[in-house]
C-alpha positions in Angstrom: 38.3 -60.2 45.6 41.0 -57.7 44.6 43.4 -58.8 46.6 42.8 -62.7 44.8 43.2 -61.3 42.0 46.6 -59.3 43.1 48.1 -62.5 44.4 46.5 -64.6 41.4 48.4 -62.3 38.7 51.4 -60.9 41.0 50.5 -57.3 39.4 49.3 -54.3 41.8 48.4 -51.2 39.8 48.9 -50.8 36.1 49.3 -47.4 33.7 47.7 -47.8 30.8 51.6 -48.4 28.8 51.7 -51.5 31.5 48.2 -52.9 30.0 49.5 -52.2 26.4 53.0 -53.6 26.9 50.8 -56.9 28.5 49.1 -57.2 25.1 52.1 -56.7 23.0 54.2 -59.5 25.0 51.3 -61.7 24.8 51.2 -61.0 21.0 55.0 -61.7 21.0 55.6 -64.9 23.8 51.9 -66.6 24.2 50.4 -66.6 20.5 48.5 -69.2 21.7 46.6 -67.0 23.6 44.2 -66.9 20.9 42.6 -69.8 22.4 41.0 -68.3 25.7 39.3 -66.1 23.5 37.9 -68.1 20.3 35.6 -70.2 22.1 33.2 -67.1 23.0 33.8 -66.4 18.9 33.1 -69.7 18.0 29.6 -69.6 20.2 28.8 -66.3 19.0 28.5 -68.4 15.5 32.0 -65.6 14.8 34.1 -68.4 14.2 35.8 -67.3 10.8 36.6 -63.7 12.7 39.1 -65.7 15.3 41.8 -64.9 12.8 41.5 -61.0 13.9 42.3 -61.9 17.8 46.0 -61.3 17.7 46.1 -58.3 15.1 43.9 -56.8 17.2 45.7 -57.0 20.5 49.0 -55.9 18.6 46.8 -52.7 17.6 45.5 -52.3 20.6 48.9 -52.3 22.7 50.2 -50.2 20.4 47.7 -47.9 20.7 48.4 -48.2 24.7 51.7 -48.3 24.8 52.8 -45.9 22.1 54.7 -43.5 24.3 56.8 -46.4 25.2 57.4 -47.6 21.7 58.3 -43.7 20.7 61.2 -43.9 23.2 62.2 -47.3 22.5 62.0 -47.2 18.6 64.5 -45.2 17.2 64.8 -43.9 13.4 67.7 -46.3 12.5 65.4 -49.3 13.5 62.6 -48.1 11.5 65.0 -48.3 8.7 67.0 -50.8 8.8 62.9 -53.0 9.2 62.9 -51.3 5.6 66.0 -52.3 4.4 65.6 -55.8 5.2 62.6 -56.0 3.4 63.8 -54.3 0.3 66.7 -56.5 -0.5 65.0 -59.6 0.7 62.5 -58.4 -1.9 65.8 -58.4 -4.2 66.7 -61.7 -3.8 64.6 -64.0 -6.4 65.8 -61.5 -9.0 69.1 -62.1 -8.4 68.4 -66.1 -7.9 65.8 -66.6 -9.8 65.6 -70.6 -8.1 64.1 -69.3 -5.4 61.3 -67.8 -6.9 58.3 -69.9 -5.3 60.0 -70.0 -1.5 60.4 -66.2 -2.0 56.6 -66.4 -3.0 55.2 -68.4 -0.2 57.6 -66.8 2.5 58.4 -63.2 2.3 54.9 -61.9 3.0 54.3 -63.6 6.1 57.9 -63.1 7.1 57.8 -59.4 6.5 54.8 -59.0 8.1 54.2 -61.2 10.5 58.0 -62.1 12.1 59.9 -59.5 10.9 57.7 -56.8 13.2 58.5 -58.5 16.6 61.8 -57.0 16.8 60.5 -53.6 17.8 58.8 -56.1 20.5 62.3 -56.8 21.5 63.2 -53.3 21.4 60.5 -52.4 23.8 61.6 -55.2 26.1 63.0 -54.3 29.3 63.4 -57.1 32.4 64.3 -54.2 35.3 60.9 -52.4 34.3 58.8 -55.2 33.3 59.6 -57.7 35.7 56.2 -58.8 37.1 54.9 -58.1 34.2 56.6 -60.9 32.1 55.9 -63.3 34.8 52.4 -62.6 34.6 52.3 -63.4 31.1 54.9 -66.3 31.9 51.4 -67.5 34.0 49.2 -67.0 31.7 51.3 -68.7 28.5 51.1 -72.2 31.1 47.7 -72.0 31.9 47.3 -71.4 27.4 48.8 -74.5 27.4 46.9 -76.4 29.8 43.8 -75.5 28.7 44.9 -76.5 25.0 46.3 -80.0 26.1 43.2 -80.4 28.2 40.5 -79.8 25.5 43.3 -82.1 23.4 43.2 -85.0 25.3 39.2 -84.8 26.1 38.3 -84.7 22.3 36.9 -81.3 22.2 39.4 -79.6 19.5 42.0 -81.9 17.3 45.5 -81.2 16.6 46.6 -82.1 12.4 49.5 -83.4 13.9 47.8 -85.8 15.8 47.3 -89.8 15.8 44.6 -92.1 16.9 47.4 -93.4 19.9 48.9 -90.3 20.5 48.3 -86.4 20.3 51.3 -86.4 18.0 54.6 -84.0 18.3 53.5 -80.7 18.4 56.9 -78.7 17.7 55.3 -75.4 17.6 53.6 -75.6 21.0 56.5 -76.7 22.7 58.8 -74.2 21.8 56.0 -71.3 22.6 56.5 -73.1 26.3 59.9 -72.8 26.1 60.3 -68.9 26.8 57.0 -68.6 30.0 58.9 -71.8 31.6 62.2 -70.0 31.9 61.1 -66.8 32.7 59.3 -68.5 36.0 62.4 -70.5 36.9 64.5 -67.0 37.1 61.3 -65.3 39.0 61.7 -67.9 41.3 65.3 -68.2 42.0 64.3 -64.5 43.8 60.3 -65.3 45.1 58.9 -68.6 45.8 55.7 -68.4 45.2 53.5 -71.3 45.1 51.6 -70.3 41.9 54.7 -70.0 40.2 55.9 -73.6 41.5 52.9 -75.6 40.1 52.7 -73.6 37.0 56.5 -74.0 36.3 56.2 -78.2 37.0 53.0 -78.5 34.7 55.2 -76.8 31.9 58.0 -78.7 32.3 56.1 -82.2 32.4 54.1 -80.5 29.4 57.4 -80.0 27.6 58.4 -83.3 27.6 55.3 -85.0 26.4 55.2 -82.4 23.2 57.4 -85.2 21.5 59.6 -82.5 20.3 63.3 -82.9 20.8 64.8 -79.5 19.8 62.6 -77.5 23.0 63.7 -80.5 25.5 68.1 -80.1 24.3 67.3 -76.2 25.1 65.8 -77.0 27.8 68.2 -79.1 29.1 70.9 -76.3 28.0 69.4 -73.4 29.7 69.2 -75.4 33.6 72.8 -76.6 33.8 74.0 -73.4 32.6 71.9 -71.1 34.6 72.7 -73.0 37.8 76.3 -73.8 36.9 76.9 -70.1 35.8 74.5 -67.3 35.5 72.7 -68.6 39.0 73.8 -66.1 41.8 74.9 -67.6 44.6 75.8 -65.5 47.7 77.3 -67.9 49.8 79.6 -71.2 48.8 79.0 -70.4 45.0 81.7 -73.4 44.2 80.6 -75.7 46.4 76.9 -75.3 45.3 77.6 -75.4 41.3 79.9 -78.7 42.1 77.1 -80.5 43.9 74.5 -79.2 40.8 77.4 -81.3 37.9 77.2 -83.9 40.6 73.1 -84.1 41.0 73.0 -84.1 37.0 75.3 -86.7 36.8 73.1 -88.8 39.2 69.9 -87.9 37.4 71.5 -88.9 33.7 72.6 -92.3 35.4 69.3 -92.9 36.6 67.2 -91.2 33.2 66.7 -94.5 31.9 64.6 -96.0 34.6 63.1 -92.6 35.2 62.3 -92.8 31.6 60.8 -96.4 32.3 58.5 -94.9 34.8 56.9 -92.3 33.0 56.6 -93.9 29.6 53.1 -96.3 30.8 51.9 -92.9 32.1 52.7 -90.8 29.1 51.2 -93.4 26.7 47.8 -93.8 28.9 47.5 -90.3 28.8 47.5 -90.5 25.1 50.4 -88.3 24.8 53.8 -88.7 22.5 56.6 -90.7 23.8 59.1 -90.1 20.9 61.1 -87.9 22.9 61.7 -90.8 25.4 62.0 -93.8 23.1 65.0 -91.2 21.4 66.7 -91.0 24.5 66.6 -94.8 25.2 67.3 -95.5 21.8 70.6 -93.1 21.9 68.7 -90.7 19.2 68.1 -87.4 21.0 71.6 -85.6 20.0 73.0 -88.2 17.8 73.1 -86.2 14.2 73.4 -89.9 12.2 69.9 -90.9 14.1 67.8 -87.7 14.6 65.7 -86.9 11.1 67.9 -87.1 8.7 69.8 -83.6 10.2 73.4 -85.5 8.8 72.0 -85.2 5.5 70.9 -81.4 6.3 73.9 -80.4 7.5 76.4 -82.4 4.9 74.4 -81.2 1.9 74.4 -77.4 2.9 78.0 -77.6 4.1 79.0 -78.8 0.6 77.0 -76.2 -1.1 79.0 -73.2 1.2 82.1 -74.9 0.6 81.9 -75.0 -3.2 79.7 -70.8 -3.0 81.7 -67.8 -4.5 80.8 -66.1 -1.2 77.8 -64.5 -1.4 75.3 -67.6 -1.3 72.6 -68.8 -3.0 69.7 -66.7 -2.2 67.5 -66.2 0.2 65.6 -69.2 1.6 67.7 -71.0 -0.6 69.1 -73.9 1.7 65.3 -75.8 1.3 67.1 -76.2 -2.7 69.2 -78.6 -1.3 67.4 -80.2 1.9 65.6 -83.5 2.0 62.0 -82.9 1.0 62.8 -79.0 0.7 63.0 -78.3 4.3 64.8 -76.0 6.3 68.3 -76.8 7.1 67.9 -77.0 10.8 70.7 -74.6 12.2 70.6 -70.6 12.3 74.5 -70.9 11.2 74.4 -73.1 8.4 71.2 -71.3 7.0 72.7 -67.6 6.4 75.8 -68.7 5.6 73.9 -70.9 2.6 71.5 -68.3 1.3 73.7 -64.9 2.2 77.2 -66.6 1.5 80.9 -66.7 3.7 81.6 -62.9 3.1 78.3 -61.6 3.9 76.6 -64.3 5.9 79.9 -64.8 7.3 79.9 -61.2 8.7 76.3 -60.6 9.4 76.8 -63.5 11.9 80.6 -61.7 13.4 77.6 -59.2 13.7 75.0 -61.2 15.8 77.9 -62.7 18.3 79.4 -59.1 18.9 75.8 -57.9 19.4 75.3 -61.1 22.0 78.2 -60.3 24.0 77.7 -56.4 24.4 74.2 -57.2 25.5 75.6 -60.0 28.3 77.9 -57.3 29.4 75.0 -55.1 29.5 73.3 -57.1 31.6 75.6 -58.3 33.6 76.2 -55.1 34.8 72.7 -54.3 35.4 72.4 -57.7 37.5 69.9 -59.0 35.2 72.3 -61.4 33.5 69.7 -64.3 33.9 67.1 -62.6 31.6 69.7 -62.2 29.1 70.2 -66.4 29.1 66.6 -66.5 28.9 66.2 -64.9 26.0 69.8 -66.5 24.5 68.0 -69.9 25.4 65.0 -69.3 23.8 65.7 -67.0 21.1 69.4 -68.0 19.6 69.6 -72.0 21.0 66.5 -72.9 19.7 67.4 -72.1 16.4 70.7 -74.4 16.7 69.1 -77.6 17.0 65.8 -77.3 14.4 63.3 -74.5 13.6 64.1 -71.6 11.3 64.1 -68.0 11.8 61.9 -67.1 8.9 58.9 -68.8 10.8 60.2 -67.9 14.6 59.2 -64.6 15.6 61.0 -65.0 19.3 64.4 -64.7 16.7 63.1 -61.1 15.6 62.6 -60.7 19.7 66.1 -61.4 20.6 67.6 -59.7 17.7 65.5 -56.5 19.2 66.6 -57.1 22.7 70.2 -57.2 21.8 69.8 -53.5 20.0 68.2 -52.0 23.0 70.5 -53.0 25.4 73.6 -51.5 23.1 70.9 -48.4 23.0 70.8 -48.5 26.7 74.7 -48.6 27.0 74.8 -45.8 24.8 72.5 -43.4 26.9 74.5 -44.2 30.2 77.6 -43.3 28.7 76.3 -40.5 27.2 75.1 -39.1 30.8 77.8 -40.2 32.4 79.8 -37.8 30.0 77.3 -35.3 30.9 
């Protein structure tokens, strides 16, 4: 029975920082996790007390893995969490215009985004290997299950339909991040569990009916296999004959397309994803949501700024229907101006590029595209940071690894 359950979870023997870093990446990369767990709330007639799940495994790992957090969490990080919220807490006085986004966002921002970057600082592939592909496991099988009591009636989605179980934006990009990490896991171990698992997501993925996780998607494969994949032997002729397999599988999309669509639909799940890619919609700015409106009306509003923006939050002012504008760039350079936005994002790339030194070094250059893919690029396409806690993750990752390159130099000094 142990040894099931070894080969079932790919973990051996776990310290008690191992079971408390488990919690805190659930917490942090499944949030969906919630779900395994609320039914045996919901039967205990504790329904209303679901809501405590997640806080509590945050505590708990904390709790667990506090001697870990002590020598990843570092004084300046503690402060600059602090500083953040103060002069975010700033901002509607200075743009008063804001007032009522400031209202409905800052609190859950602060406190429930905002924290995951000490997640990120804690984050370390060489160390927790195994264990992010457990939880890589376990955020598929979330999903299953989820999409399973979906499509048999037993729970309902609000963005559902009486054809379809409607685009479900958050879902898909909380698949995003397990799918990727089991595509790197198995570019080193085949392992069977990891196959099926990583096919279910993927099919999942595309029948969210989400187009911003599927153009990530789509981003992170050719560019892991054409560049970060490690080929030992006939690295140019492999990468050639990957350009040369995706051009055969984009002639061929539409009748792939053709064939899954009656499945998809039977199924009861969303086909918009598939009717925008034979309708020449998926990356076409003029044909995808209204983004050309987005985009022009925020780009006008940084053109004409004095350079230090509009406010916080303040690029829903001049959105259609008060939304977010739909790219990470566009949305500090509007609320935090060219001068400041304009360097906190110099900022962010050099930050980015130390880290893929970092780890390219360290020959764990894939789990730094990982978390570029699903951290940075899905903030490119739609989504904004102040609801995305895997943002807070990356920014975290990207400060531990200039820590890490820090204390090596520092002993190599010694």
């Amino acid at each position: 029975m142990l040894r099931f359950i070894h080969t079932l979870t790919g973990l051996q023997e776990l310290t008690i920082s191992d079971k408390g870093r488990i919690l805190l990446y659930f917490v942090a990369f499944v949030p969906m996790i919630y779900k395994l767990i609320s039914p045996f709330f919901i039967l205990a007639g504790l329904a209303n007390f679901t809501v405590i799940i997640i806080p509590t495994m945050a505590i708990v790992g904390i709790v667990m893995c506090r001697r870990d957090l002590r020598k990843a969490i570092r004084g300046e990080h503690i402060f600059l969490y602090f500083l953040i919220a103060i002069l975010l807490a700033l901002s509607p006085i200075i743009h008063s215009e804001t007032q009522l986004l400031f209202e409905e966002n800052y609190g859950p921002f602060v406190t429930t985004v905002l924290p995951f970057f000490f997640v990120g600082l804690l984050l370390d592939y060489g160390r927790d290997r195994y264990i992010l592909r457990f939880v890589a496991r376990i955020g598929i099988f979330v999903q299953m299950f989820w999409q399973a009591c979906l499509l048999a009636g037993l729970v309902q989605t609000e963005l559902g339909s009486t054809d379809s179980l409607g685009e479900q934006m958050e879902v898909a990009y909380q698949l995003l991040f397990p799918i990727l990490i089991l595509y790197i896991s198995l570019s080193k171990e085949r392992n069977i569990i990891d196959i099926i698992l990583a096919i279910i997501g993927t099919i999942l993925l595309f029948m969210m009916g989400t187009r911003g996780p599927i153009v990530v998607y789509g981003v992170f494969v050719v560019g892991y296999l054409v560049f970060f994949r490690d080929y030992k032997k006939y690295a140019f002729l492999k990468r050639s004959f990957v350009i040369f397999l995706f051009g055969l599988f984009y002639s061929y999309l539409e009748i792939l397309i053709l064939a899954i669509l009656p499945i998809a639909s039977t199924l009861g799940f969303s086909t918009r994803v598939f009717d925008s890619i034979l309708d020449n919609r998926m990356v076409n700015l003029s044909e995808s949501s209204s983004r050309d409106d987005f985009y022009g009306n925020v780009i006008s509003v940084i053109k004409d700024d004095n350079g230090l923006g509009q406010g916080w939050l303040s690029d829903r002012l001049y959105t259609p229907d008060g939304m977010y504008v739909h790219n990470l760039e566009l949305e500090i350079l509007c609320q935090f101006g060219c001068i400041v936005g304009g360097g906190l994002l110099l900022y962010l790339f050099f930050l980015i590029y130390r880290s893929f030194r970092y780890n390219k070094k360290e020959r764990m250059v894939s789990f730094w595209y990982v978390m570029l893919c699903s951290g940075f690029f899905a903030l490119q396409f739609s989504y904004t940071y102040v609801k995305y806690p895997l943002f807070a993750v990356f920014i975290g990752f990207l400060f531990s690894c200039g820590h890490k390159t820090m204390q090596k130099a520092y002993c190599i000094k010694e």
